[in-house]
Legacy VTK file of the C-alpha trace (Angstrom):
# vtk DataFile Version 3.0
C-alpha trace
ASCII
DATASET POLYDATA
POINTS 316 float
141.804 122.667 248.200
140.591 119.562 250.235
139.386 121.937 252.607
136.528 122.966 250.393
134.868 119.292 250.092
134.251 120.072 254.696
132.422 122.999 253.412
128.409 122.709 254.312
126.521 123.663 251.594
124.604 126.828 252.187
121.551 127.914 249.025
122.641 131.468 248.161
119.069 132.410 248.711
120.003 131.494 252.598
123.417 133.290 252.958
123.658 135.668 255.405
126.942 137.790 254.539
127.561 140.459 251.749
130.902 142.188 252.465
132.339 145.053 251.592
135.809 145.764 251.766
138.486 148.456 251.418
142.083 149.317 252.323
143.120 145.204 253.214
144.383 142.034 251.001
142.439 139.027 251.193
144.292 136.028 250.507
144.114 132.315 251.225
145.643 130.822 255.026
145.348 127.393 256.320
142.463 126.514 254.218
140.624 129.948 255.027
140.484 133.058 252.707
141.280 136.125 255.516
141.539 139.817 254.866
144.765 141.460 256.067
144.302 144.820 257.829
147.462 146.699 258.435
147.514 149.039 261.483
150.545 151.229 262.573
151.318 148.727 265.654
150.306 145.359 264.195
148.418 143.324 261.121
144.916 142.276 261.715
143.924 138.924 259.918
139.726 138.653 259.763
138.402 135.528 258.493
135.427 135.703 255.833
132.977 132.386 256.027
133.018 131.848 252.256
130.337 129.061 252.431
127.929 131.548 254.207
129.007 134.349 251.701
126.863 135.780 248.863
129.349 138.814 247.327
132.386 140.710 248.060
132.872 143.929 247.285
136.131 144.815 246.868
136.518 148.890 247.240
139.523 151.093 247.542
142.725 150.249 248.303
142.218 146.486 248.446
143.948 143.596 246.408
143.087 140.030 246.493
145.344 136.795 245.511
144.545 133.865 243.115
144.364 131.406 245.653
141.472 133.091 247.706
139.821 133.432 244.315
140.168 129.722 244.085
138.604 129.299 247.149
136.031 132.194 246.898
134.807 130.852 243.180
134.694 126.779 244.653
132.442 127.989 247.146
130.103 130.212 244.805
131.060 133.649 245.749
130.501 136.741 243.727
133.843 138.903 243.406
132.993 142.546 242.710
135.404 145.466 242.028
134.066 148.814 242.814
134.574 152.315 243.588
134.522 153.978 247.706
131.459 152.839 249.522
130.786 150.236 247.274
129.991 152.134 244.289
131.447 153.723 241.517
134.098 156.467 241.461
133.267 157.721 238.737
129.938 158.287 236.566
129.373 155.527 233.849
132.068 153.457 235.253
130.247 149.473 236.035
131.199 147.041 238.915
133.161 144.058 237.109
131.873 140.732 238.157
133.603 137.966 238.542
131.461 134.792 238.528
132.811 131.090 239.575
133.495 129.449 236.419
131.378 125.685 237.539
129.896 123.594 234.507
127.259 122.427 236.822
124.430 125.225 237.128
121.513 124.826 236.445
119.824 124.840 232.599
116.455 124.886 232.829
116.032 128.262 233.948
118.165 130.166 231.073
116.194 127.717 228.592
112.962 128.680 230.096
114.033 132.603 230.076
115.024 132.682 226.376
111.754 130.361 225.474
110.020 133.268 225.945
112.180 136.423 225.735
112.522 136.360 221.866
108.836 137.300 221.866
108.336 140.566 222.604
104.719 140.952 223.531
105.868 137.828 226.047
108.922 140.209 227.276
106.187 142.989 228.000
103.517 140.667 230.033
106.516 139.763 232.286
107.549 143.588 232.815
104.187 144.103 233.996
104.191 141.286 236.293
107.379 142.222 237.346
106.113 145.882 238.397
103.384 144.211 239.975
104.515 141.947 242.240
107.384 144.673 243.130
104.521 146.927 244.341
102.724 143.781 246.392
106.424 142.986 247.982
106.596 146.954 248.873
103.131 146.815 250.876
103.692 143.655 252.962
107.309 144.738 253.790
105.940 148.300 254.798
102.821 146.563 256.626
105.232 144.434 258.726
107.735 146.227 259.211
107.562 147.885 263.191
110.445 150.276 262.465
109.116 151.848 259.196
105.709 151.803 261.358
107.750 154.067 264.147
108.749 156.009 261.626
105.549 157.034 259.865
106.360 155.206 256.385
101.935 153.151 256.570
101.148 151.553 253.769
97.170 152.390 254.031
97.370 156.309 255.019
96.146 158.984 252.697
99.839 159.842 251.373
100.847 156.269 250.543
97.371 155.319 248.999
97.971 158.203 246.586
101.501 157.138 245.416
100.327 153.738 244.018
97.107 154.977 242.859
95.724 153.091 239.963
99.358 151.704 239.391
98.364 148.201 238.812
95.363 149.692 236.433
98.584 151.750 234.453
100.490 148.318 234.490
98.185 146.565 232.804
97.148 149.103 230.130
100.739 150.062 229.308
101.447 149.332 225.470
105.060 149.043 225.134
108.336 149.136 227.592
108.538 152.956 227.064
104.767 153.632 228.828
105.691 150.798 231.380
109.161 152.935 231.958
107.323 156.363 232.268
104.951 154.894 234.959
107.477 153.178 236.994
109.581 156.771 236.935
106.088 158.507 238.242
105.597 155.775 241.058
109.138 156.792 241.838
108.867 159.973 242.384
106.055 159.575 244.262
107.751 157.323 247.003
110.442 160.137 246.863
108.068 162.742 248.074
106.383 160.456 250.534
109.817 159.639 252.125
110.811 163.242 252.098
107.557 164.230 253.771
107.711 161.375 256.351
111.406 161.904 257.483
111.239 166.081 257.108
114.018 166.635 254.366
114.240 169.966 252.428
114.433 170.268 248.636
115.479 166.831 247.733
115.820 166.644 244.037
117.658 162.787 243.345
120.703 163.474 241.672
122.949 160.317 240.996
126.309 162.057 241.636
124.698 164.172 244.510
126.771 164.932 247.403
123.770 165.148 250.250
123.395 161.832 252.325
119.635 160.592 251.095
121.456 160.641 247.160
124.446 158.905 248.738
122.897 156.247 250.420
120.259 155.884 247.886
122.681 154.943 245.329
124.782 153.079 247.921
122.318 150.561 248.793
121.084 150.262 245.412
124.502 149.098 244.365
123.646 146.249 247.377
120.498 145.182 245.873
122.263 145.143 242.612
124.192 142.469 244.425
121.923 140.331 245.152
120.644 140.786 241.897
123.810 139.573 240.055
124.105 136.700 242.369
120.672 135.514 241.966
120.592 135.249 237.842
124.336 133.576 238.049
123.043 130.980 240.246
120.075 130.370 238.063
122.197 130.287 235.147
120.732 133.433 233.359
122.663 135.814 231.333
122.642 139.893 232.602
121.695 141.051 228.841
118.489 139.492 228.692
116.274 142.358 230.422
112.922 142.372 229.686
112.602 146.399 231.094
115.735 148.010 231.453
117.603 149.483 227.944
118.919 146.680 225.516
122.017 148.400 225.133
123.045 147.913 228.908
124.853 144.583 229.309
123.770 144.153 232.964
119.546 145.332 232.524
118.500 142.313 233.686
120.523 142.872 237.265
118.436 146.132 237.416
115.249 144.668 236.243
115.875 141.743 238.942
117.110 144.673 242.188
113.912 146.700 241.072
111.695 143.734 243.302
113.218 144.851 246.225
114.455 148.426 246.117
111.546 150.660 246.500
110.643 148.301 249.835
114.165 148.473 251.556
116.369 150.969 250.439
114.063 153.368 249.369
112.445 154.518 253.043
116.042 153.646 254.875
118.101 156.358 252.624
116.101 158.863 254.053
115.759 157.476 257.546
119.181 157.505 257.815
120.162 160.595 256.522
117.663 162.682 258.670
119.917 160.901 261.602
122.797 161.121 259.587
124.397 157.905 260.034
127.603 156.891 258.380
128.058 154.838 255.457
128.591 151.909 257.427
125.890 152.289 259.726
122.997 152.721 256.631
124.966 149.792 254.957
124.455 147.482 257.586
121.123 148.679 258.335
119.733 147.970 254.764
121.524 144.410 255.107
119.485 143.874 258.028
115.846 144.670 256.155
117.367 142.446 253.137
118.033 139.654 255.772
114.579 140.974 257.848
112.284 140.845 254.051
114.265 137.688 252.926
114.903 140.511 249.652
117.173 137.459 248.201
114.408 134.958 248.947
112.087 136.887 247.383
114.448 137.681 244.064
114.925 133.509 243.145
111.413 132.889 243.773
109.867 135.388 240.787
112.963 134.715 238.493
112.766 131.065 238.689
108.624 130.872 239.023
108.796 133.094 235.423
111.702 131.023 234.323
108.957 127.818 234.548
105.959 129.231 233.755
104.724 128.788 236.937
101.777 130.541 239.116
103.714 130.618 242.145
105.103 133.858 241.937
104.177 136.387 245.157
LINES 1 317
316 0 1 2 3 4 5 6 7 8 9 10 11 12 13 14 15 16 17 18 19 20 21 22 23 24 25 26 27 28 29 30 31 32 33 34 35 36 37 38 39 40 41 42 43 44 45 46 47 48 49 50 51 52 53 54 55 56 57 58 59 60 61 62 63 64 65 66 67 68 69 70 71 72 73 74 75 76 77 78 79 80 81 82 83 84 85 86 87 88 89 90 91 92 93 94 95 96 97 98 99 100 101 102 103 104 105 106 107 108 109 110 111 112 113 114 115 116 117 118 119 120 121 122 123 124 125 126 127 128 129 130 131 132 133 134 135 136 137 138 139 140 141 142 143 144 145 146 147 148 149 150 151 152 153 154 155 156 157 158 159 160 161 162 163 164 165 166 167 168 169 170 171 172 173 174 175 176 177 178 179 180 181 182 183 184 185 186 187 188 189 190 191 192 193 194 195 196 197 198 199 200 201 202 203 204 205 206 207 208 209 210 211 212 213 214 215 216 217 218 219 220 221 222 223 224 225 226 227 228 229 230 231 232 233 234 235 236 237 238 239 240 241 242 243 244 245 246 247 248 249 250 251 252 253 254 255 256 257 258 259 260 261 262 263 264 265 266 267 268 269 270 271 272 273 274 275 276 277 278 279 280 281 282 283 284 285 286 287 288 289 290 291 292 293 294 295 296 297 298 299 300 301 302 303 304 305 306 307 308 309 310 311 312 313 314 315
C-alpha cells in the first residue's frame, strides 16, 4: 500500500468522479484499483482514479475484492451497494454504505451539530434555514444556467414566481417540522407542474416505483445527490440519524435533509428535460453529473453543513 502515500490529496468537495458500476469486478493491480469488464472476445481492465473519486456505486452483477477496498477506503472513497441504475430493486430496500474506517476526521463539526440538535426549537430554526437557502441555491442555478434558459425553465416569469410564492414568508411562520414538511411537499409540486408545463409532458403524477422516464430519472438522480450527501456528512464527521427535517425513525434523514440543497435546482428540471428527449439512463446520469460539477452541488452541500455546524453567518 506504499502506493497510496504518491497519492495527491484531492478535498472531496473538489472531486470530480462519482461512478457507477454494473456487470464488472473491481479489484486491486499494480497499485491501481481497475474494474474488469468481460466481453465475448477479450477482458477489458478500466482504471478508476481513486484520489479524484467521491462514491462508487456498485449495481448489478458486480463484485469487488478486499484489497481494492483497502485502497478505495485509504483514499476516502464511499462504497455503495445498490440496485440497477443505481437505485434500489426493490421498494424500501436502502443503499449500504460503506465508509473508510480513519480515526482522523474531523470533531468539531459533529460536536457543533449535536450542541444544538438536542434542542428542538434549535433543530426547527435550522430546517427553516435549510429550506431557505435551498430555494436561494435553486434561483441562482436557474438564473445562470444557459441550458435551462434554452429550455424555458426562468426563474423571474409568471409561472416560476408563482411556485415560490410567499415560501420564505411560510418558512418562517411554520410552527413545527410537520407545517415545515407540508410546505416543502406544496413547493414540490409546484416545480412538478412548472417542469411538466415547460418540457410538454402529459399526466405526470410522481410515483416512486413508476415505470415512465421523468419518475425514473427523477428517482435516479436523486439517489446521486443522495451521494453526495452521504459523502459530505462522513467527511465532516456527522452521523446520518441526526436529521433535523426528515422522519426520526429513518437512519439516513440527515442524507436527505443534506441532498434536499441541491435537488430541486439540478435534478428536478433535467428529469423532465431528458425524458421529453428520451435519453437513456446513462445519458441523464451523466448529464445531472455535469450540472452537479457545473453548480459546484458538492461545494455548495459542505459549505451550509459546516457554516451551521459553527454557528457561522457564512452560509449562501
Amino acid at each position: 500500500m506504499d502506493q497510496l502515500t504518491d497519492l495527491k490529496a484531492i478535498l472531496h468537495s473538489k472531486r470530480a468522479n462519482i461512478y457507477y458500476l454494473e456487470k464488472c469486478r473491481v479489484m486491486q493491480k499494480d497499485g491501481r484499483v481497475l474494474y474488469l469488464t468481460e466481453d465475448k472476445e477479450e477482458n477489458r481492465y478500466w482504471n478508476i482514479p481513486i484520489a479524484n473519486t467521491t462514491v462508487i456505486l456498485l449495481g448489478t452483477g458486480t463484485s469487488i475484492t478486499q484489497a481494492a477496498v483497502r485502497m478505495l477506503a485509504s483514499a476516502g472513497v464511499l462504497i455503495g451497494f445498490s440496485g440497477g441504475s443505481g437505485t434500489p430493486l426493490l421498494a424500501g430496500t436502502e443503499i449500504e454504505w460503506f465508509t473508510p474506517q480513519s480515526e482522523y476526521r474531523p470533531t468539531e463539526y459533529v460536536q457543533g451539530w449535536l450542541s444544538f440538535w438536542f434542542d428542538e426549537a434549535q433543530r426547527l430554526k435550522v430546517a427553516k434555514q435549510f429550506q431557505l437557502v435551498r430555494i436561494k441555491y435553486l434561483q441562482k442555478t436557474w438564473s445562470k444556467d444557459k441550458d435551462l434558459k434554452n429550455e424555458g425553465f426562468f426563474i423571474d416569469d409568471l409561472d416560476s414566481t408563482q411556485a415560490f410564492s410567499r415560501y420564505a414568508e411560510k418558512v418562517e411562520q411554520a410552527k413545527n417540522v410537520t407545517e415545515l414538511l407540508l410546505i416543502e411537499a406544496q413547493l414540490t409540486k409546484n416545480l412538478y407542474k412548472f417542469a411538466v408545463n415547460r418540457t410538454r409532458q402529459k399526466e405526470f403524477v410522481r410515483n416512486f416505483e413508476g415505470a415512465d422516464s421523468a419518475n425514473a430519472f427523477l428517482n435516479h438522480g436523486n439517489y446521486l445527490a443522495y451521494g453526495l450527501a452521504a459523502c459530505t456528512l462522513w467527511v465532516l464527521g456527522i452521523p446520518h440519524g441526526f436529521a433535523v427535517m426528515h422522519g426520526k425513525t429513518r437512519r439516513g434523514a440527515l442524507i436527505f435533509d443534506v441532498a434536499d440543497l441541491v435537488k430541486d435546482a439540478t435534478v428536478l428540471p433535467w428529469a423532465f428535460i431528458c425524458a421529453r428527449e428520451k435519453m437513456t439512463e446513462q445519458e441523464f446520469r451523466q448529464q445531472i453529473l455535469q450540472k452537479f460539477t457545473e453548480h459546484k452541488a458538492m461545494d455548495f452541500m459542505f459549505e451550509q453543513v459546516k457554516a451551521i455546524a459553527t454557528n457561522s453567518s457564512n452560509c449562501f
